[in-house]
C-alpha positions as CSV (number, residue, x, y, z in Angstrom):
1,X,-31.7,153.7,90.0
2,X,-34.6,152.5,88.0
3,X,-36.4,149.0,88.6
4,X,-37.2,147.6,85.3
5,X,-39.4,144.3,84.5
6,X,-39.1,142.7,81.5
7,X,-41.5,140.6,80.5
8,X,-40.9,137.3,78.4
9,X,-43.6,135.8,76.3
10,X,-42.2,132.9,74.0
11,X,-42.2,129.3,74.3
12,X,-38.6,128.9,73.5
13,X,-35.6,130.1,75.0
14,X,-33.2,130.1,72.3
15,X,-35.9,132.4,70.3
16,X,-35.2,135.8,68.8
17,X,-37.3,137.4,71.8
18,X,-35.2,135.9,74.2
19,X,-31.9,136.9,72.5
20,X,-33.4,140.8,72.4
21,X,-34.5,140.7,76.8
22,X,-31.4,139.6,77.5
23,X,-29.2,141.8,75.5
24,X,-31.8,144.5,76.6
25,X,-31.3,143.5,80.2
26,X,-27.3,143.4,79.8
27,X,-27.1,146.8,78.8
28,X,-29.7,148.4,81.2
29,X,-27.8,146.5,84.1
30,X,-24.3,148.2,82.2
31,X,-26.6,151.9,82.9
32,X,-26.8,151.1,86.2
33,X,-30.3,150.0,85.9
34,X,-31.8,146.8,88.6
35,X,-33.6,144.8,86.1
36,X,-35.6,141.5,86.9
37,X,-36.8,139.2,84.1
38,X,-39.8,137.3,84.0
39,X,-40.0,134.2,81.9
40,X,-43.4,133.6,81.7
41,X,-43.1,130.0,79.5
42,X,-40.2,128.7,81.8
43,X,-42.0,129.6,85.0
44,X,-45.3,127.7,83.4
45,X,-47.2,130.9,83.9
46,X,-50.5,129.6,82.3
47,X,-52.5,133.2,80.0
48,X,-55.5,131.3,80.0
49,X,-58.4,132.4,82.6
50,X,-59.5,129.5,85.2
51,X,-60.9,129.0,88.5
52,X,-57.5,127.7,89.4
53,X,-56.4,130.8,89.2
54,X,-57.6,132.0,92.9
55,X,-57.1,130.1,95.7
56,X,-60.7,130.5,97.8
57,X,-63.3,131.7,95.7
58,X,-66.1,133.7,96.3
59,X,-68.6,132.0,94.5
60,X,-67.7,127.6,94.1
61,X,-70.9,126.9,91.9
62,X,-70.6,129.3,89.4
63,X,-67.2,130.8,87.7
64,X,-68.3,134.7,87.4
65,X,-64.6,136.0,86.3
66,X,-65.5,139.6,87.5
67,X,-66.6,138.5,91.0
68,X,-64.0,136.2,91.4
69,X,-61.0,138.6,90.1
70,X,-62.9,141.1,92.7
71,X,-62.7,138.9,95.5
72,X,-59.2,137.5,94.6
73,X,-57.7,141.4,95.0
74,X,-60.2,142.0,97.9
75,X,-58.8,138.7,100.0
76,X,-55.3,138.9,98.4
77,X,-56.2,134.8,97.2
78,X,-54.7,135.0,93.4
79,X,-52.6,131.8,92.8
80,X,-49.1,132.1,93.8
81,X,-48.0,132.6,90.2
82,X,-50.1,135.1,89.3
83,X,-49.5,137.2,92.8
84,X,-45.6,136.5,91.8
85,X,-46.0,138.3,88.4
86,X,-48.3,141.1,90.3
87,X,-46.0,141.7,93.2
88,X,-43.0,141.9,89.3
89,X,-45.2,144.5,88.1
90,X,-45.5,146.5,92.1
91,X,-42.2,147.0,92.1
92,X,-41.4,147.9,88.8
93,X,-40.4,151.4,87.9
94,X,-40.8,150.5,84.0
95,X,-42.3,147.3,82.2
96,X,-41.1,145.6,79.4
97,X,-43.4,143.2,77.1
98,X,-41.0,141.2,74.9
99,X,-43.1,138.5,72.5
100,X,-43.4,137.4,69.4
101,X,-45.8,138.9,67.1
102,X,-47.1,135.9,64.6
103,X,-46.8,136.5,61.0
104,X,-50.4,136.0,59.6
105,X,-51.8,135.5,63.2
């Protein structure tokens, strides 16, 4: 059986990209397939970069995102949403990236 993670990326959930990850996961799950979805809107899973983003930092005067991403996956201190959607991706067997891609964006 294949673990497959799909991946959600649209503000609303009666959208078009909704509608295709969930018929998508209906019929994997009709294969015989475990499939999780990740709803990255409705979980308020933030794509912006912050210091809020770990939860000790190695450096609290100056935000150096390298260092900081470094010492996050050295110390295991993401934020718990972001270690959430890493642990999603760890036990994946296959991803799925389902978002909208903006006409004249």
């Amino acid at each position: 059986m294949t673990h497959v993670l799909i991946v959600i990326a649209h503000p609303d959930p009666a959208s078009f990209n909704h509608a295709l990850a969930f018929a998508t996961a209906e019929a994997l799950r009709a294969a015989g397939h475990e499939v999780t979805i990740s709803d990255l809107a409705a979980e308020g899973f933030r794509a912006d970069l912050s210091p809020a983003d770990m939860t000790e930092r190695a450096d609290p005067a100056r935000f150096h995102v390298q260092a900081e991403q470094a010492n996050a996956a050295r110390t295991g201190t993401y934020a718990p949403d972001i270690a959430r959607e890493q642990a999603r991706v760890a036990q994946a067997d296959a991803v799925i990236l389902q978002f909208p891609i903006w006409w004249g964006g």
